[in-house]
N, C-alpha and C positions, 0 to 999 in steps of 0.2 A: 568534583567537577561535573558529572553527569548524575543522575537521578540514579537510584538501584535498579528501578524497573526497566530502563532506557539502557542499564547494562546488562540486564538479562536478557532482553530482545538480541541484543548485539552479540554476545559470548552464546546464544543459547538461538540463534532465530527461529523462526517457523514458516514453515511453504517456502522457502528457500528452493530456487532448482526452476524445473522446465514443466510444461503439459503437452504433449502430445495433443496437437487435433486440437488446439480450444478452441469454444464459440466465439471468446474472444482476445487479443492480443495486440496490446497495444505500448507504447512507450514517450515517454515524456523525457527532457532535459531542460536543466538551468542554465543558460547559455552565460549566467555570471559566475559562476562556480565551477560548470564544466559535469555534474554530478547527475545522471542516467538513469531513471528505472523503468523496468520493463514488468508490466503488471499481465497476466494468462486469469483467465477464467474460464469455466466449464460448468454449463448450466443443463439441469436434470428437471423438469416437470414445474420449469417455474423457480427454481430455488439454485443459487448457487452451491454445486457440490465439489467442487475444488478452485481452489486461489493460491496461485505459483509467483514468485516475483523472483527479480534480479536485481542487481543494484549497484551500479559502480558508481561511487561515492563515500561522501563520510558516514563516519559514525551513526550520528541521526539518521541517515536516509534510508540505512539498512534495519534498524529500528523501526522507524516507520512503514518498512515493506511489511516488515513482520506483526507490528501490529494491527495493520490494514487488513491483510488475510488470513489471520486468525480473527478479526471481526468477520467475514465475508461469507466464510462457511458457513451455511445451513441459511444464510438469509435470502428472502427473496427480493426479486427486483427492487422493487418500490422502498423494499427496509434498506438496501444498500445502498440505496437513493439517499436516503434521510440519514447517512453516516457523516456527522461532522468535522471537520479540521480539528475545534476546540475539545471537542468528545478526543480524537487521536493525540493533541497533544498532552491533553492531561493525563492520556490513560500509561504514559512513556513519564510522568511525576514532571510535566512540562520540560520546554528547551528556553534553551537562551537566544538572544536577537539572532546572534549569528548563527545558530542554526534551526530557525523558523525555516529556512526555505526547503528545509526537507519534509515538511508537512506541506506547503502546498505542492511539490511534486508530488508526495503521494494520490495526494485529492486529486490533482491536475489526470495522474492517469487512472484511477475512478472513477473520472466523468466522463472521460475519453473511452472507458472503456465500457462503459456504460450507454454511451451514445453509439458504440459499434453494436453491442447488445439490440440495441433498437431497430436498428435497421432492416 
């Protein structure tokens, strides 16, 4: 039913949990599904050096946190700029229709979090 890599993110996530103090925190929802995440980041000299997320929702979404923030580490601004949807969905061996909308929540709080970054 789900891809192997999309079950390891899920049985196995990563950054999973809380930051203390991030530079940034922000959170998105799909108000058709009802499905939550909450994305933290914590930027050192230009470069992201930690990425937390939460995630109340399905399968996919909690996949998707973890793939997002194990991309996020060590990258700077601009690289985590240029992280794409279609980059996250393949890297989870793609999803299906119904559950695309967990990839653009993730993006959705990337950009959102990203744009607090700026500020």
């Amino acid at each position: 039913m789900y891809p192997p890599e999309l079950l390891d993110h899920l049985q196995h996530p990563r950054n999973a949990g809380t930051i203390e103090s991030p530079d940034a925190s922000v959170q998105a929802e799909n108000p058709a599904c009802g499905d939550v995440m909450k994305l933290m980041l914590r930027v050192n000299n230009g470069e992201i050096s930690d990425a937390k997320y939460q995630v109340r929702g399905c399968v996919a979404a909690i996949a998707c946190g973890s793939v997002l923030t194990e991309a996020l580490v060590g990258k700077s601004i601009p690289e985590a700029a240029g992280i794409q949807r279609k980059w996250l969905v393949e890297t989870l061996g793609g999803l299906s229709h119904e559950s695309m909308h967990a990839s653009h929540l993730a993006m959705d709080c990337l950009k959102l979090a990203l744009k607090q970054l700026a500020k």
